[in-house]
C-alpha positions as CSV (number, residue, x, y, z in Angstrom):
1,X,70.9,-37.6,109.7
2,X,72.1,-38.4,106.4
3,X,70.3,-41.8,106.5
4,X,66.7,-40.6,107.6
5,X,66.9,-38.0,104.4
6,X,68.1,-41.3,101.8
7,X,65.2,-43.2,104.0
8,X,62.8,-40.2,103.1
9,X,63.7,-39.9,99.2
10,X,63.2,-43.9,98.9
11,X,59.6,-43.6,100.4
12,X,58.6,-41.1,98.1
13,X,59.9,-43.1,95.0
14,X,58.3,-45.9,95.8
15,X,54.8,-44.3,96.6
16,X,55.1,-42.5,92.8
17,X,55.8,-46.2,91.7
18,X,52.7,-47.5,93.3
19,X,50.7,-44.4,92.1
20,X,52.1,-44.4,88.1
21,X,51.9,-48.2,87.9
22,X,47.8,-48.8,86.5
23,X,48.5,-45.6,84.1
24,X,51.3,-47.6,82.4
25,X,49.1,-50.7,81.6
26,X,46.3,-48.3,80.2
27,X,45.6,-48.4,76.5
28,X,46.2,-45.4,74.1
29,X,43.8,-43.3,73.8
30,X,41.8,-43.1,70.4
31,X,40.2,-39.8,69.0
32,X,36.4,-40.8,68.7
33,X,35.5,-39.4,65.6
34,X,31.7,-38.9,64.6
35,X,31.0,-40.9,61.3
36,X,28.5,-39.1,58.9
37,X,26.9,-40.9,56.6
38,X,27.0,-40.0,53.0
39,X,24.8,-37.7,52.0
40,X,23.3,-38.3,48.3
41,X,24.1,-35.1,46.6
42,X,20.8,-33.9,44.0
43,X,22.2,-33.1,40.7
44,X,21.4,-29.6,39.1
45,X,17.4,-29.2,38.1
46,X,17.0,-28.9,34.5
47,X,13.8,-28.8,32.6
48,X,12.8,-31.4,29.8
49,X,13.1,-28.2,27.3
50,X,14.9,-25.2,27.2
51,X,13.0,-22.1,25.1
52,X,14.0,-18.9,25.3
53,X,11.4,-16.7,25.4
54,X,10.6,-14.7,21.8
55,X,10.9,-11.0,22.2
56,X,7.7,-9.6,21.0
57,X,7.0,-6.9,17.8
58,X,4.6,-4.3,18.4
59,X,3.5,-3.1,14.8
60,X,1.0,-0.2,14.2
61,X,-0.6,-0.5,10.2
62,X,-2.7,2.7,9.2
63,X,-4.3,2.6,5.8
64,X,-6.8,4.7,4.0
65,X,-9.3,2.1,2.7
66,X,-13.4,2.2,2.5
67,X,-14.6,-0.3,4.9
68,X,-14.9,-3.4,3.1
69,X,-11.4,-3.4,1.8
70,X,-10.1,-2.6,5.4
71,X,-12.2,-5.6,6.6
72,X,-10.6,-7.8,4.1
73,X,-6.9,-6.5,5.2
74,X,-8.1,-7.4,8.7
75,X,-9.1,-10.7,8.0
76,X,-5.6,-11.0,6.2
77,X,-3.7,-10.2,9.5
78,X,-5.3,-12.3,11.7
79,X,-4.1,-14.8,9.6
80,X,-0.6,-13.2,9.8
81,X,-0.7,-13.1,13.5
82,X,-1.7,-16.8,13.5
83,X,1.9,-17.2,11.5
84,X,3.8,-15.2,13.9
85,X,3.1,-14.7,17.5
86,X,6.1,-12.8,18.4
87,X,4.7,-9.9,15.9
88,X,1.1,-8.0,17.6
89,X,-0.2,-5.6,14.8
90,X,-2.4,-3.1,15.2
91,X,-4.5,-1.8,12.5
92,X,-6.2,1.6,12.3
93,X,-8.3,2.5,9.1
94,X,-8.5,6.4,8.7
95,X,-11.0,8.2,5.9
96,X,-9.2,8.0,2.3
97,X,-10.0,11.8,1.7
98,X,-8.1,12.6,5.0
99,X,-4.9,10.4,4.2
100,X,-2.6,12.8,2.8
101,X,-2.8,15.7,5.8
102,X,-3.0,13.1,8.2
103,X,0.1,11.4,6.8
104,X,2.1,14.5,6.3
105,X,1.1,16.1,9.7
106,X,2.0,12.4,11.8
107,X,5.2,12.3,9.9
108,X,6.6,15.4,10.9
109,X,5.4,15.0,14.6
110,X,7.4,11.9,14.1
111,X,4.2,10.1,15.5
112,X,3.4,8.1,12.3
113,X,2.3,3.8,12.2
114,X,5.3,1.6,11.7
115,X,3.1,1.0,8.2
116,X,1.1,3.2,5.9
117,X,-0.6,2.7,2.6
118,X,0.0,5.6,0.3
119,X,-0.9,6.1,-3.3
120,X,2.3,5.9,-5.2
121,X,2.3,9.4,-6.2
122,X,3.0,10.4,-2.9
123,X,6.2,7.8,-2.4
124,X,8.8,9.7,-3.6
125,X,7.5,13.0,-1.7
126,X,7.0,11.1,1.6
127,X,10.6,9.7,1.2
128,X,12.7,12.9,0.0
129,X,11.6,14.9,3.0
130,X,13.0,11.8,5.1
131,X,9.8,10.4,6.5
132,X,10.5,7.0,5.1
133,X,12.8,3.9,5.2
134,X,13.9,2.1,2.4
135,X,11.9,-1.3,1.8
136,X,14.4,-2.7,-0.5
137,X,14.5,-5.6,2.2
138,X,10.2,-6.5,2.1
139,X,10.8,-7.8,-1.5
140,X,11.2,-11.6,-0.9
141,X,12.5,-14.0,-3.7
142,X,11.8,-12.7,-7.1
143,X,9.1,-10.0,-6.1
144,X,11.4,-7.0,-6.9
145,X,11.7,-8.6,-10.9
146,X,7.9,-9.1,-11.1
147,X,6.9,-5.4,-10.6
148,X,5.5,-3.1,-13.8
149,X,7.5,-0.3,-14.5
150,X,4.4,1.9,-14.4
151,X,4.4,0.8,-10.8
152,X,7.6,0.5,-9.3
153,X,9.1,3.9,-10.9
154,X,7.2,6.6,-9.3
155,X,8.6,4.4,-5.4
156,X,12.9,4.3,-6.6
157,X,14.4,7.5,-5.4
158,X,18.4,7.9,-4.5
159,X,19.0,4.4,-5.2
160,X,16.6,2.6,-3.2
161,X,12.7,0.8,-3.7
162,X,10.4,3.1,-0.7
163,X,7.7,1.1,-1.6
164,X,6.1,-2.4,-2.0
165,X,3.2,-2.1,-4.8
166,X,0.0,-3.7,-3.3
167,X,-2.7,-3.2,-6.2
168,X,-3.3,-1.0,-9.0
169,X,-6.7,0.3,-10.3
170,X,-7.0,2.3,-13.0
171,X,-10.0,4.0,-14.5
172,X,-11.9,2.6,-17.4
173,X,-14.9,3.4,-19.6
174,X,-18.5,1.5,-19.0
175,X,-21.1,2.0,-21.9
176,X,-24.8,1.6,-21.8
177,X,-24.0,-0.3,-25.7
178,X,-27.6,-0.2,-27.0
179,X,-27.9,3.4,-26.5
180,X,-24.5,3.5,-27.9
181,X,-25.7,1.9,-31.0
182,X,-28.5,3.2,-31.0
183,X,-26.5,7.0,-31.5
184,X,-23.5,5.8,-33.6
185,X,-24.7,2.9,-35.8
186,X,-23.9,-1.0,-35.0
187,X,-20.3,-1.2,-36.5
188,X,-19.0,1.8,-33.9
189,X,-15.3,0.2,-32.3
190,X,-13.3,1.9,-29.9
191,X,-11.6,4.5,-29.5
192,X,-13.8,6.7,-30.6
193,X,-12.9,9.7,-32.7
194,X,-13.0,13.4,-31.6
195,X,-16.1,13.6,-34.1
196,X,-17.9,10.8,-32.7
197,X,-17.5,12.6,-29.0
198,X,-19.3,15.5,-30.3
199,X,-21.9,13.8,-31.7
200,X,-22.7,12.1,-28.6
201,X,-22.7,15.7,-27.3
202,X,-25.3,17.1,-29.6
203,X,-27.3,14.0,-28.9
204,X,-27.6,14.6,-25.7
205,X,-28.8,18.0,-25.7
206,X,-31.5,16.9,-28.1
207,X,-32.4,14.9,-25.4
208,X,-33.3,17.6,-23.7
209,X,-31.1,16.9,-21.1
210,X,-32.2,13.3,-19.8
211,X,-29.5,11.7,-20.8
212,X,-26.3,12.9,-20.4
213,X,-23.4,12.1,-22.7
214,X,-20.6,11.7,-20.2
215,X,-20.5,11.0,-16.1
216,X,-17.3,11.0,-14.2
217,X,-15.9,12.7,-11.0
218,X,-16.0,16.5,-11.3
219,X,-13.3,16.4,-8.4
220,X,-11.1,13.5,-9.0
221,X,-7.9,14.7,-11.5
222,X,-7.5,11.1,-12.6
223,X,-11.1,10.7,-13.8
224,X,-10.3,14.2,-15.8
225,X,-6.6,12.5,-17.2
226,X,-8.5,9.2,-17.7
227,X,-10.8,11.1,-20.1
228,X,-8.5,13.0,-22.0
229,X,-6.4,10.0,-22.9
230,X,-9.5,7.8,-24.0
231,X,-10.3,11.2,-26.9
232,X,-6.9,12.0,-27.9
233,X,-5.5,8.6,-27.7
234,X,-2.4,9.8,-26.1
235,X,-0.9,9.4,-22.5
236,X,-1.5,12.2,-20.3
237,X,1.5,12.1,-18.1
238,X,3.4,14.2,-20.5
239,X,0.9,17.3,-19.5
240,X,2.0,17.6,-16.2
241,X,5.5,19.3,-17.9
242,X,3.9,21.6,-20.6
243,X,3.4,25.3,-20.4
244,X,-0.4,26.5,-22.2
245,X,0.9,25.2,-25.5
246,X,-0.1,22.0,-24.6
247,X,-3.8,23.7,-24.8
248,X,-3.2,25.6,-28.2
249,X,-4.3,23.3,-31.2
250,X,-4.1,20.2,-29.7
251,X,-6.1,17.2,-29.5
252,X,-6.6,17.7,-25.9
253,X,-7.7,21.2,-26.1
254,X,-10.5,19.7,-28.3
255,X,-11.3,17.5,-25.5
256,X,-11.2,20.0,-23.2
257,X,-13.6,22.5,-25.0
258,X,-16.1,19.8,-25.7
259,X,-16.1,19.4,-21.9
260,X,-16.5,22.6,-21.3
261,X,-18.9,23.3,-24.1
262,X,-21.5,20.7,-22.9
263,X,-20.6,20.7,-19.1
264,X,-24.5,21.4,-18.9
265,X,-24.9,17.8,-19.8
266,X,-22.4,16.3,-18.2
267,X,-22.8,14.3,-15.1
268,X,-20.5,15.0,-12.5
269,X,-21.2,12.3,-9.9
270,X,-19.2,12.0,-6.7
271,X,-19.9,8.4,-6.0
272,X,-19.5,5.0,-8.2
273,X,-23.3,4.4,-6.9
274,X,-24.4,7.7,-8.7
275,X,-22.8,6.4,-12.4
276,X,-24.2,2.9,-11.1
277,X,-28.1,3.8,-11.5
278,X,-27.6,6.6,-14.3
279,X,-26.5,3.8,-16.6
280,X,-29.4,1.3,-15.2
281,X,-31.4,3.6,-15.2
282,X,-30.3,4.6,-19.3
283,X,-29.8,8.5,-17.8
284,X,-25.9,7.8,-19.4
285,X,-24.5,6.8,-21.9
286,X,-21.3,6.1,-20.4
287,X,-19.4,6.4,-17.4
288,X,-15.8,6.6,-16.4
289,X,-14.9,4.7,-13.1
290,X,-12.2,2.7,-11.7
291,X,-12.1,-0.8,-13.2
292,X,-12.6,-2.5,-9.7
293,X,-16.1,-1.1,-9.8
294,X,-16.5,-1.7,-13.7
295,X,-15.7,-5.4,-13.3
296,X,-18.4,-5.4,-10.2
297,X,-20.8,-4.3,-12.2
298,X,-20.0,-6.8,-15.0
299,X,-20.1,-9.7,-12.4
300,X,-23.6,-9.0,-11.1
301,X,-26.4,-10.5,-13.5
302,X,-28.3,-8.8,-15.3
303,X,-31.9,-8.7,-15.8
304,X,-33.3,-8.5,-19.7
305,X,-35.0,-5.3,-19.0
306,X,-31.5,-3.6,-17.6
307,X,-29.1,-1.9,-19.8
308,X,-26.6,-4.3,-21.7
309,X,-23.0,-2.8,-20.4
310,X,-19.7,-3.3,-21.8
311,X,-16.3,-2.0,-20.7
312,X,-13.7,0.0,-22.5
313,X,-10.2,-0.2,-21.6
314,X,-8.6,-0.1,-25.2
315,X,-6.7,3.1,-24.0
316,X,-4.9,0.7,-21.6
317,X,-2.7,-0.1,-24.9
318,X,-0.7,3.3,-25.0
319,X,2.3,3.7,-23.3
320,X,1.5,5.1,-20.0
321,X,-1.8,5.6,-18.2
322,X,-2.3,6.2,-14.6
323,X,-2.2,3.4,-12.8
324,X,-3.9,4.7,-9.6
325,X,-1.4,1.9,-7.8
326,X,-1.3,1.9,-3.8
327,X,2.2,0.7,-1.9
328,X,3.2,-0.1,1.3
329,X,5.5,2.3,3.2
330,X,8.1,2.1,5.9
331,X,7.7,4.9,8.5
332,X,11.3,6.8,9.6
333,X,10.3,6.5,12.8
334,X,9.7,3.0,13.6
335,X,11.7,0.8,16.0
336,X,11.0,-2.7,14.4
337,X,11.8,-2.8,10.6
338,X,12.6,-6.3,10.6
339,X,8.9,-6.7,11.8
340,X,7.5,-4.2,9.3
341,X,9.1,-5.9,6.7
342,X,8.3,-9.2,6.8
343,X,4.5,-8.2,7.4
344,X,4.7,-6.4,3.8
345,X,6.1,-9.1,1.9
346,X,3.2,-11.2,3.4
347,X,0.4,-9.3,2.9
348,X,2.0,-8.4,-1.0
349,X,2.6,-12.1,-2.0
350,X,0.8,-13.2,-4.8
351,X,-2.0,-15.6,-3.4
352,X,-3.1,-12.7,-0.9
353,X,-3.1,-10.5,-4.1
354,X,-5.6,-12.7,-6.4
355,X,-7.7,-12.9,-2.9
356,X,-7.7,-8.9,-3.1
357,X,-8.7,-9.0,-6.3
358,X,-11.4,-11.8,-6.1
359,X,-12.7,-9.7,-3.0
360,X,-12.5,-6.0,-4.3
361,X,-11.7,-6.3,-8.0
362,X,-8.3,-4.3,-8.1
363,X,-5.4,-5.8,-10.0
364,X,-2.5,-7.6,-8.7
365,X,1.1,-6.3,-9.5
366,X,3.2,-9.3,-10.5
367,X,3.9,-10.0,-13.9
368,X,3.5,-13.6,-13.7
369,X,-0.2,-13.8,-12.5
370,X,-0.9,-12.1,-15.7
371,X,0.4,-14.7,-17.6
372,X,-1.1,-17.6,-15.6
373,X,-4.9,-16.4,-15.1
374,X,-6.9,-16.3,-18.2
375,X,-9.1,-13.4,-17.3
376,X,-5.8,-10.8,-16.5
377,X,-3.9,-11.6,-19.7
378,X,-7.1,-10.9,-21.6
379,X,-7.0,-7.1,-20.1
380,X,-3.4,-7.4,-21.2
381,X,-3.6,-8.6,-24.7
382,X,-0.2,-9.0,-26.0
383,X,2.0,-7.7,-22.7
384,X,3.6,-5.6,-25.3
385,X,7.1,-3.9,-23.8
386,X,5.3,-0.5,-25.3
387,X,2.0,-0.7,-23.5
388,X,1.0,0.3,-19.9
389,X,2.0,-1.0,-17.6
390,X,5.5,-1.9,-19.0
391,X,6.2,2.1,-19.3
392,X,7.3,4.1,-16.4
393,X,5.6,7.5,-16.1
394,X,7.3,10.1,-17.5
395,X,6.7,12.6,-14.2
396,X,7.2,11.1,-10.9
397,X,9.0,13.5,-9.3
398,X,8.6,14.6,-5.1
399,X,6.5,17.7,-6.9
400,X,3.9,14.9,-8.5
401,X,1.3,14.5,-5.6
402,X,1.6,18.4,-5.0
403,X,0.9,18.7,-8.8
404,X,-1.8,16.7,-9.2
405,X,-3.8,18.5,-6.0
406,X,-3.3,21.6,-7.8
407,X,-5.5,19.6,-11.4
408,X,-7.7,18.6,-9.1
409,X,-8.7,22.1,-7.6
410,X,-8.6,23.4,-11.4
411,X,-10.5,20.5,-12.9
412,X,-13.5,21.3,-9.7
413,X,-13.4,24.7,-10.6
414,X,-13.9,24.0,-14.3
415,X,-16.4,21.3,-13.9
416,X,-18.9,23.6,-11.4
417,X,-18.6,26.8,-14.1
418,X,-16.6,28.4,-11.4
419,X,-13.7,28.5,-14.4
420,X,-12.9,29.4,-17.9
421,X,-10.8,27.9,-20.6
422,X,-8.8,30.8,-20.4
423,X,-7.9,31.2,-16.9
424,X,-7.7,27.0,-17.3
425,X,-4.8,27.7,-19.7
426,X,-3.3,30.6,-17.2
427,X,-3.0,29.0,-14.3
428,X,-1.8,25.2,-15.9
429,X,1.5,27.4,-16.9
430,X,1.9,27.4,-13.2
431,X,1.4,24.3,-12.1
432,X,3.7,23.2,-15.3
433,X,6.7,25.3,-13.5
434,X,5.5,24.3,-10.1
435,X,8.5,22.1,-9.9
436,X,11.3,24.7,-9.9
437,X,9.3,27.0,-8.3
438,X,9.7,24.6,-5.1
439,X,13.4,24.0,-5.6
440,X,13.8,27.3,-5.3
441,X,11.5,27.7,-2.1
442,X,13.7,24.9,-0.6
């Protein structure tokens, strides 16, 4: 029994011999990896130039300006916008005997332009009640040190310039000189006396009233100032601060009741196109106007038969006389001063200013172009430290443009007979205390 079960076991082993014996001569297995080719990895796409892209101004201008002058500003920013494409402007032109309400009421909506254009009477008003943003930063270089006094005073207020001057035109005196001869003798100079105004009075009421002896605007309180300084031969500004004394024995209450003594034969024109024919058409004797329009006239030829003209601006040599300047204002509300800025200092540099005044006839403000064209120092003679426009005026307070509004309603008044000398005198004491009067409103 025991050798059948060994018999048994030694069968089996040999049949697991038999069975495991090819498996032993096998060869190892090998793991069949996939190969994968490289693959050429793109580098990172970059363009030939890298330019960020310019964030874009948008700049609103409004300015009160006749047509042509806005036409020439236009023309002057669209080359501006040539210079810089990340600034857009746009310009909006609004009626110059609108500006000041449409100003004021904008401002206090808080819906003003970026830019506005005000006279620079109205500066230190506009800037006081906080409508404004200092433009210390639009004077580029050495544009700050070439500004008149006469024109950069009125814009400084608590320490800061809220201004850039553009142009300045103040008024002048045109005569018809033949007739002028003709009434005072050959060897008459200017300025003329206080006698020598009256005569030309009388003359023209023996006339019989076709010529008059005087035109200006019956409306405009600088035409009425520009006057009175040409007679008395003394700066105006100094009125604006007197009570009636200033009306009592004075040189300028002569001048005042020769005008309204001979109103009758006055010519109280409203447009620079009315004095314009009166004097071709020898109905004046003189005119007042701004000197822009004097110096157009001057440039036009004239025909033989036409009236010889010649302009007076010898009152230019006292120490202050209005300037009728115009400046450049930041509004409070605007989001890009940097913008505003450098459009200002552009469009107030001094080649843009000789164009305004080859194209409209008002005068630049820099110093130096005075002293490098010919035809500017010779309305300057002398540039003396003393003489307009060296001399800052001596009111320019936030009361001044409210001031001169309330001259202009009295000199309409007086010049339409709708006033006397009197009542003149009256209500000046008021608008010479008009200044604390608002103070005390405030």
């Amino acid at each position: 029994m025991a050798r059948r079960k060994s018999a048994l076991v030694f069968l089996l082993l040999c049949i697991m011999v038999v069975i495991l014996s090819p498996w032993a001569d096998a060869p190892s297995p090998v793991s069949s990896v996939a190969v994968v080719p490289e693959r050429e990895v793109p580098e990172p796409t970059e363009s030939i130039m890298t330019q960020e892209t310019q964030e874009i101004s948008y700049l609103t201008v409004e300015v009160a300006l006749v047509e042509k002058e806005f036409n020439a500003l236009f023309i002057q920013n669209e080359e501006f916008k040539k210079r810089h494409p990340d600034i857009l402007v746009q310009m909006r032109r609004i009626e110059p005997s609108q500006a000041y309400s449409v100003y004021k009421l904008s401002s206090k909506m808080e819906q003003s332009a970026d830019i506005m254009l005000l006279p620079n009477e109205w500066v230190k008003e506009f800037a006081s009640s906080g409508f404004l943003l200092p433009a210390d930063a639009a004077f580029v270089g050495k544009a700050l040190a070439e500004q008149f006094d006469a024109l950069a005073a009125p814009l400084k207020w608590n320490g800061y310039m809220w201004g850039v001057p553009r142009d300045m035109d103040p008024y002048v005196v045109v005569w018809n000189k033949d007739m002028l001869q003709e009434w005072l003798g050959e060897n008459v100079i200017f300025p003329l006396s206080i006698e020598q105004w009256t005569t030309l009075a009388d003359m023209s009421v023996q006339s019989q009233g076709t010529i008059s002896w005087l035109s200006l605007d019956g409306n405009d309180p600088f035409s009425l100032l520009a006057w009175l300084e040409n007679v008395a031969n003394e700066r105006s500004d100094g009125l604006l601060d007197t009570g009636t004394d200033v009306w009592n024995g004075t040189i300028f209450e002569q001048a005042l009741l020769l005008l309204d003594q001979y109103k009758a034969n006055i010519n109280f024109v409203g447009t620079e196109e009315i004095s314009a024919q009166l004097l071709k058409d020898r109905a004046t004797i003189m005119a007042i106007v701004p000197y822009s329009i004097a110096a157009k006239w001057n440039a036009v030829p004239r025909l033989d038969s036409e009236p010889k003209l010649e302009i007076d601006h010898q009152f230019w040599k006292l120490p202050f006389v209005w300037p009728r300047g115009n400046s450049f204002v930041i509004s409070a509300n605007t989001k890009v001063e940097e913008a505003a800025n450098v459009w200002i200092s552009e469009m107030t540099e001094d080649l843009i200013q000789l164009q305004n005044m080859d194209e409209t006839g008002k005068l630049p403000v820099y110093r130096a172009l005075y002293d490098s064209d010919r035809t500017l120092s010779n309305l300057l003679s002398g540039r003396s430290s003393q003489a307009f426009p060296n001399q800052a005026p001596l009111q320019m307070g936030p009361d001044l443009a409210e001031r001169l509004k309330q001259i202009g309603i009295l000199w309409a008044r007086l010049s339409s007979g709708n006033l006397t000398i009197d009542e003149w005198k009256s209500m000046w004491s008021g608008i010479s205390h008009l200044s604390a009067d608002r103070e005390l409103n405030d």
